[in-house]
N, CA, C and O of each residue as an XYZ file, in Angstrom:
452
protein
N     -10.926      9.549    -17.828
C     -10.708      9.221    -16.431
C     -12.005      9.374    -15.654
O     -12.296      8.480    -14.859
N     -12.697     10.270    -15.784
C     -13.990     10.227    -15.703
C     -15.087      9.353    -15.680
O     -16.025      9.645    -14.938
N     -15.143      8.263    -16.406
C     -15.918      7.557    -16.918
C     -15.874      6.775    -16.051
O     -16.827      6.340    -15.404
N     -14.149      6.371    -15.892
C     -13.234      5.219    -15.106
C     -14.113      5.435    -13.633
O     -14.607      4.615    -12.859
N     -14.070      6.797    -13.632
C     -14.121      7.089    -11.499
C     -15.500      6.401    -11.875
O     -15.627      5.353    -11.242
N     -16.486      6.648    -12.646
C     -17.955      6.514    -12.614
C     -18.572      5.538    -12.777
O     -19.768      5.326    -12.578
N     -17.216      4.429    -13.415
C     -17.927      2.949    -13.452
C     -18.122      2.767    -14.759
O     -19.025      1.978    -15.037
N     -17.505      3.293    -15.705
C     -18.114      3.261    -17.045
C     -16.929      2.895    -18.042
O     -16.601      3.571    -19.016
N     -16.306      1.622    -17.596
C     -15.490      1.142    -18.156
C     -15.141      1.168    -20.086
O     -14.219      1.425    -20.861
N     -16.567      0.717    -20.105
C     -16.195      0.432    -21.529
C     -16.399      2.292    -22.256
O     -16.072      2.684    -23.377
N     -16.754      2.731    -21.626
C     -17.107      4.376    -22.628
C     -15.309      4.857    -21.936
O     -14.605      5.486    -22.726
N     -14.934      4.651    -21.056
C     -13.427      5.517    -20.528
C     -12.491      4.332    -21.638
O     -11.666      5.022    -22.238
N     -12.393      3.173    -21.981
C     -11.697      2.674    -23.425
C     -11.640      3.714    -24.171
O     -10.760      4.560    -24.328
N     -13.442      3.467    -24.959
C     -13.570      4.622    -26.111
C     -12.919      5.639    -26.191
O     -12.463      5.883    -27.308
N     -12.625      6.599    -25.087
C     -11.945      8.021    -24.872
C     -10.759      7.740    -25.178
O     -10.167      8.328    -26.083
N     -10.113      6.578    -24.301
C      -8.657      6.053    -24.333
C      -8.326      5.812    -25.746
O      -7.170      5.942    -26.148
N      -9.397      5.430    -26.595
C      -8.916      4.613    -27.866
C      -9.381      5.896    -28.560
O      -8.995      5.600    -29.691
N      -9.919      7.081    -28.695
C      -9.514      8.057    -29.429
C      -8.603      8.881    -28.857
O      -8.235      9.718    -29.682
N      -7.973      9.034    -27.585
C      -6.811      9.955    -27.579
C      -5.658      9.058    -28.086
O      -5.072      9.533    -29.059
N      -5.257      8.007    -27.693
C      -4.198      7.723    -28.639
C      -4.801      7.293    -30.285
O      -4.209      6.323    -30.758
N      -5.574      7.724    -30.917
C      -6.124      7.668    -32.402
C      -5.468      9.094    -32.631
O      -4.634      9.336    -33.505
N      -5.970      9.996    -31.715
C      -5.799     11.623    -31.647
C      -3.943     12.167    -31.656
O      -3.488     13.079    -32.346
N      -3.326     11.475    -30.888
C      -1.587     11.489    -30.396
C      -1.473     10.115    -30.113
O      -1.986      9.596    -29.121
N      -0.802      9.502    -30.974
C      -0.128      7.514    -30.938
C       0.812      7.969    -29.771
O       1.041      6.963    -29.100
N       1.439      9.031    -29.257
C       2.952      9.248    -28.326
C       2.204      9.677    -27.089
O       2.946     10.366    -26.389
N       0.989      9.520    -26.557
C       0.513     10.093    -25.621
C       0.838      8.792    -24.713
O       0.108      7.837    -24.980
N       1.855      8.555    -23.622
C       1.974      7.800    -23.042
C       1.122      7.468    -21.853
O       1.081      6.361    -21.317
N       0.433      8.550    -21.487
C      -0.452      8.414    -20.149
C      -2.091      8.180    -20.977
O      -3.001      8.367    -20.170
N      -2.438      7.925    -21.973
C      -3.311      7.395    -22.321
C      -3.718      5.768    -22.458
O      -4.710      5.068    -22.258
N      -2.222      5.588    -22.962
C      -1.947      4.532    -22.720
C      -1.859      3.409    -21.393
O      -2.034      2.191    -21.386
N      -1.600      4.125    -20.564
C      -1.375      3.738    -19.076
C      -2.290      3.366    -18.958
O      -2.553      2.163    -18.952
N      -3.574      4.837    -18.742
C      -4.793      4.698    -18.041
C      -5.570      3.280    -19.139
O      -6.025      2.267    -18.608
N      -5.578      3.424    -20.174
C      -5.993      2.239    -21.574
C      -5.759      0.941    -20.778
O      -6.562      0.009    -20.827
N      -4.568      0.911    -20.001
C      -4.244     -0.571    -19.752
C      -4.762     -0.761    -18.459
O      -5.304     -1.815    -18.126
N      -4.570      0.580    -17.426
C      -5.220      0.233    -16.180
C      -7.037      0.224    -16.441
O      -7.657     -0.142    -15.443
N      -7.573      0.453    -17.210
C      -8.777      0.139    -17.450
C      -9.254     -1.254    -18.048
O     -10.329     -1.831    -17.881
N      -8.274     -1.584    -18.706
C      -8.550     -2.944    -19.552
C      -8.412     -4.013    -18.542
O      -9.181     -4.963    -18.401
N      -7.313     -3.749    -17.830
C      -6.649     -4.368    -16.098
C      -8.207     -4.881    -15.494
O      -8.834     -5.936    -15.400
N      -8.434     -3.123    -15.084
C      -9.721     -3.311    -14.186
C     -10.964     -4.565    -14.896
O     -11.603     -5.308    -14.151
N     -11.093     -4.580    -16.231
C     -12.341     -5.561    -16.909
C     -11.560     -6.830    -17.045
O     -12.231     -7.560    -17.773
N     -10.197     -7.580    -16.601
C      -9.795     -8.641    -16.364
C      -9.157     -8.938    -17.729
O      -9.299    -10.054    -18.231
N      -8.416     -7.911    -18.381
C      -7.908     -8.302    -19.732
C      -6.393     -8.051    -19.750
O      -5.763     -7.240    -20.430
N      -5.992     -8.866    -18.917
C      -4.277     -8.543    -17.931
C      -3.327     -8.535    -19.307
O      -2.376     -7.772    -19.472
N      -3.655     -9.261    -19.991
C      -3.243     -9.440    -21.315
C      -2.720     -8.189    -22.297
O      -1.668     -7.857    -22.844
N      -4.217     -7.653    -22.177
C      -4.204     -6.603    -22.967
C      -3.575     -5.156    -22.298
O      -3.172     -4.202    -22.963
N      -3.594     -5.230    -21.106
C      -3.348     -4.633    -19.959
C      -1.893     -4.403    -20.326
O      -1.416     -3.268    -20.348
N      -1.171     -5.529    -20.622
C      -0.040     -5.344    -20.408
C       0.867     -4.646    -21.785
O       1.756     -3.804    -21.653
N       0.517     -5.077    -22.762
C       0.447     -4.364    -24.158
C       0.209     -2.842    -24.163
O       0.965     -2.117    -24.810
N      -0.932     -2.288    -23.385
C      -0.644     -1.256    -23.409
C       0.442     -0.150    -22.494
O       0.783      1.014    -22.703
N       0.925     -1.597    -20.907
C       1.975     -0.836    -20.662
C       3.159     -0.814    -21.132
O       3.841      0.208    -21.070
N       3.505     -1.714    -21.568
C       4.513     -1.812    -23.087
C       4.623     -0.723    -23.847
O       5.694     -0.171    -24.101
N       3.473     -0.351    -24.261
C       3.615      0.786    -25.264
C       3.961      2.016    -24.666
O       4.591      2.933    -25.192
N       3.495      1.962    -23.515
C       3.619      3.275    -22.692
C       4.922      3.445    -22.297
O       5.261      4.561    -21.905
N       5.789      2.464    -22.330
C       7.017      2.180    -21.848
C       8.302      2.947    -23.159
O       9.179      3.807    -23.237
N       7.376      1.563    -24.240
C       8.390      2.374    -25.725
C       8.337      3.776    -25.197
O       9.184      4.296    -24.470
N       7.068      4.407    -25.720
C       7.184      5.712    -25.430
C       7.853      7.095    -24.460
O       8.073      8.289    -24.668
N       7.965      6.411    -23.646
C       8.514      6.820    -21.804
C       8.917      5.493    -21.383
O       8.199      4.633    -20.874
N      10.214      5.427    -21.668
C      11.070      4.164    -21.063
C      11.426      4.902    -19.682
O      12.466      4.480    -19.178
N      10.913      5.701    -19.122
C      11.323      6.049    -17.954
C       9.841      6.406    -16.641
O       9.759      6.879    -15.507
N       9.150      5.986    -17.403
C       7.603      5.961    -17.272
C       7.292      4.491    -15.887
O       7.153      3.282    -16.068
N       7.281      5.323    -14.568
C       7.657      4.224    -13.607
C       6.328      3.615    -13.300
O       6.222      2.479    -12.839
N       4.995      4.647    -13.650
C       3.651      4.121    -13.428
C       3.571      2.848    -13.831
O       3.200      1.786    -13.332
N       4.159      3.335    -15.206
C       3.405      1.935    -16.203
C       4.400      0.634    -16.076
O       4.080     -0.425    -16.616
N       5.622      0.766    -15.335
C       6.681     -0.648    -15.029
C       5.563     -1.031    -13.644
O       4.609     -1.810    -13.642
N       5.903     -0.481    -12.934
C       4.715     -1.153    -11.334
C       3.117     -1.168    -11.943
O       2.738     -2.131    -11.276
N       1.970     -0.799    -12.702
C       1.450     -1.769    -13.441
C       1.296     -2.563    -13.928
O       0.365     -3.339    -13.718
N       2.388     -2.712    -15.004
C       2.807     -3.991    -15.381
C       3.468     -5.190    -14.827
O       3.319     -6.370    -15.144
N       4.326     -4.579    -13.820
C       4.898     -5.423    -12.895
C       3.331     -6.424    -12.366
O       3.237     -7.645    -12.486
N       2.514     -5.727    -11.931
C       1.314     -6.200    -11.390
C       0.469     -7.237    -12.330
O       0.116     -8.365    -11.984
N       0.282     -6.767    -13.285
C      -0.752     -7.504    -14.268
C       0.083     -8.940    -14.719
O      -0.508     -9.930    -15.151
N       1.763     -8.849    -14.510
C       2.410     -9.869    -14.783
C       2.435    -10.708    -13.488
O       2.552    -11.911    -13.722
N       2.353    -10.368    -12.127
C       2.332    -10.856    -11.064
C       0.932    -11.764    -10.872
O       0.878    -12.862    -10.317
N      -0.072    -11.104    -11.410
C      -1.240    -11.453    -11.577
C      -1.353    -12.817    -12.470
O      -1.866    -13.802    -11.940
N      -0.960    -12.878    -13.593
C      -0.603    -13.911    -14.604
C       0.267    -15.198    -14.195
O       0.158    -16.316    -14.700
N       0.991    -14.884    -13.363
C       2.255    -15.539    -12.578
C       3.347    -15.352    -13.094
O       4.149    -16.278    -12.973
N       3.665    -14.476    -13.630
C       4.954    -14.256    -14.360
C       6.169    -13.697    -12.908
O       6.714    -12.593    -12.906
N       6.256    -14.176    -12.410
C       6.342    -13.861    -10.838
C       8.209    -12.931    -11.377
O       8.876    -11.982    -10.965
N       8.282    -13.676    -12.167
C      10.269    -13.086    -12.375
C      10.439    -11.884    -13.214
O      11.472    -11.223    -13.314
N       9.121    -11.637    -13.905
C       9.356    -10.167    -15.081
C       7.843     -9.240    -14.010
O       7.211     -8.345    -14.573
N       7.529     -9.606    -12.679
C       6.726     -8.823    -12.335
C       7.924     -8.291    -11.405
O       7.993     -7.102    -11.092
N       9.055     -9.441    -10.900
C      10.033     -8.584    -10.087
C      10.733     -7.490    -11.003
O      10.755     -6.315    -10.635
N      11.328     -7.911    -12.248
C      11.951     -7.432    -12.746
C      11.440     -5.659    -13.098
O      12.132     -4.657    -12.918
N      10.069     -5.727    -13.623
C       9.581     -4.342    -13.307
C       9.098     -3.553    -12.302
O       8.521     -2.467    -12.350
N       9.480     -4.401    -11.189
C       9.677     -3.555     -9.956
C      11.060     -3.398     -9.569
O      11.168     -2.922     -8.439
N      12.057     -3.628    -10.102
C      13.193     -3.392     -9.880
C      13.619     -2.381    -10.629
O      14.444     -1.636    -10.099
N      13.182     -2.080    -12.042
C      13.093     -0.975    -12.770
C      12.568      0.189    -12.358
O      13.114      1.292    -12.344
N      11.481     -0.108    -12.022
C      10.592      1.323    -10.958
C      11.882      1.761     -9.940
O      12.671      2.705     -9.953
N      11.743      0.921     -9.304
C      12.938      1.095     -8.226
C      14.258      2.050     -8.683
O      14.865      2.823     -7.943
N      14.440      1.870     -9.631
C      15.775      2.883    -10.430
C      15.135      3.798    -11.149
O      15.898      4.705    -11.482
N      14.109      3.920    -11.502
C      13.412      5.289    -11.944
C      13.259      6.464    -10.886
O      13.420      7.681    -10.984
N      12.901      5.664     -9.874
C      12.689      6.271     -8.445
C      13.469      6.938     -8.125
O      13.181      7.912     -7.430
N      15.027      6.625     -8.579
C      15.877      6.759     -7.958
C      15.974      6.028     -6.225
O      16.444      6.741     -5.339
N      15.529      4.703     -5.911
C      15.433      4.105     -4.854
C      14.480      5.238     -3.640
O      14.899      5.415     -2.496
N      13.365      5.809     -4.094
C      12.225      6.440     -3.194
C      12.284      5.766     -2.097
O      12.152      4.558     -2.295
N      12.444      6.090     -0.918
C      12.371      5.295      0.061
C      10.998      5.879      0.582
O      10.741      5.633      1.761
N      10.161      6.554     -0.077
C       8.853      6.836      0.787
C       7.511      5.843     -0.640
O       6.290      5.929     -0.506
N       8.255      4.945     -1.945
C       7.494      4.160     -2.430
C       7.119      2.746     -2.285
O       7.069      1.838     -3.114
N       6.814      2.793     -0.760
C       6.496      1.329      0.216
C       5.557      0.228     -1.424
O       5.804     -0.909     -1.828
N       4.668      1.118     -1.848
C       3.953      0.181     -2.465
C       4.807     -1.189     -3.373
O       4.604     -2.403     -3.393
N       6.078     -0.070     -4.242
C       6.433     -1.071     -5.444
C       7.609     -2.053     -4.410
O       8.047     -3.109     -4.868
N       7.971     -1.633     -3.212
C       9.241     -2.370     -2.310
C       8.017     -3.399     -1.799
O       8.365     -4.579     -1.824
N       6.877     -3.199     -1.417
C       5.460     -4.199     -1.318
C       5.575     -5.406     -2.316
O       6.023     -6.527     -2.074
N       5.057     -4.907     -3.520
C       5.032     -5.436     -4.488
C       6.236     -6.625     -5.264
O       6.144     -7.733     -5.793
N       7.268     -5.718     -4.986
C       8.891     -6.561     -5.371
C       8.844     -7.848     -4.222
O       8.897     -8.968     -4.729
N       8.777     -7.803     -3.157
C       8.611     -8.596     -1.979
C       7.586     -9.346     -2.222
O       7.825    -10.553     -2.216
N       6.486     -9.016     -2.441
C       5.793    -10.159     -2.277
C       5.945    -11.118     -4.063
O       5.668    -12.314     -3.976
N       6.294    -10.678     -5.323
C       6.101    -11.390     -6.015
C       7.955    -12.357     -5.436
O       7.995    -13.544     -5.759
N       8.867    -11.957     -4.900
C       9.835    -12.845     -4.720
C       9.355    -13.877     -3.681
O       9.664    -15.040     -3.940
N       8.686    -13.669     -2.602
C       8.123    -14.779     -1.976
C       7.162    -16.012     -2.464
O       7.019    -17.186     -2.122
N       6.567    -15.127     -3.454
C       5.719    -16.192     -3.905
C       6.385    -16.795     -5.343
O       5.908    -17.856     -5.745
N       7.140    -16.355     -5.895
C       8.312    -17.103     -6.838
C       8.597    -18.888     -6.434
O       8.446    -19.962     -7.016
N       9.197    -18.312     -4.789
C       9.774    -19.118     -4.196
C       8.925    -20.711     -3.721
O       9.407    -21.665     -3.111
N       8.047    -20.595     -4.064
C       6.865    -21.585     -3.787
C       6.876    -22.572     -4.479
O       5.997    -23.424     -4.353
């Protein structure tokens, strides 16, 4: 995470890609793995690793509103709602998580286009 704050994308991978070498079940390695891959424009790969993070912690709401995103990004506009609707029930309906009720909203508006 370190690396990440410092700009050092490809060395905060490396770390990422030996802690899950180190623990395959480390789900927040995974996260950060995908929000880093995210950040270098590899939405793709991005999303694979929130997948995995998901197997792992199917209750893991970071990595559904990430992914929700990287799929929103792609245009997958109906599985970026769909994992914001999931967050949303992880939440237990947070009414103080404006971002992913942000997020759900705007990929249904732009669906609609």
């Amino acid at each position: 995470m370190a690396r990440f704050d410092l700009g050092i994308r490809k060395g905060a991978i490396a770390d990422y890609d030996r802690a899950i070498q180190l623990n395959p079940n480390f789900a927040d390695a995974y996260l950060n793995h995908g929000i880093t891959r995210n950040d270098l424009g590899d939405k793709k790969g991005a999303i694979a690793d929130y997948d995995q993070a998901i197997r792992i912690n199917p209750n893991f709401a970071l990595a559904y509103v990430n992914r929700g995103a990287a799929r929103f990004d792609l245009g997958d506009k109906n599985n970026a709602i769909a994992d914001y609707k999931q967050t949303i029930r992880i939440i237990r309906i947070n009414l103080n998580d404006a971002l992913t009720y942000y997020n759900r909203g705007l990929a249904r508006v732009k669906s609609r286009k």
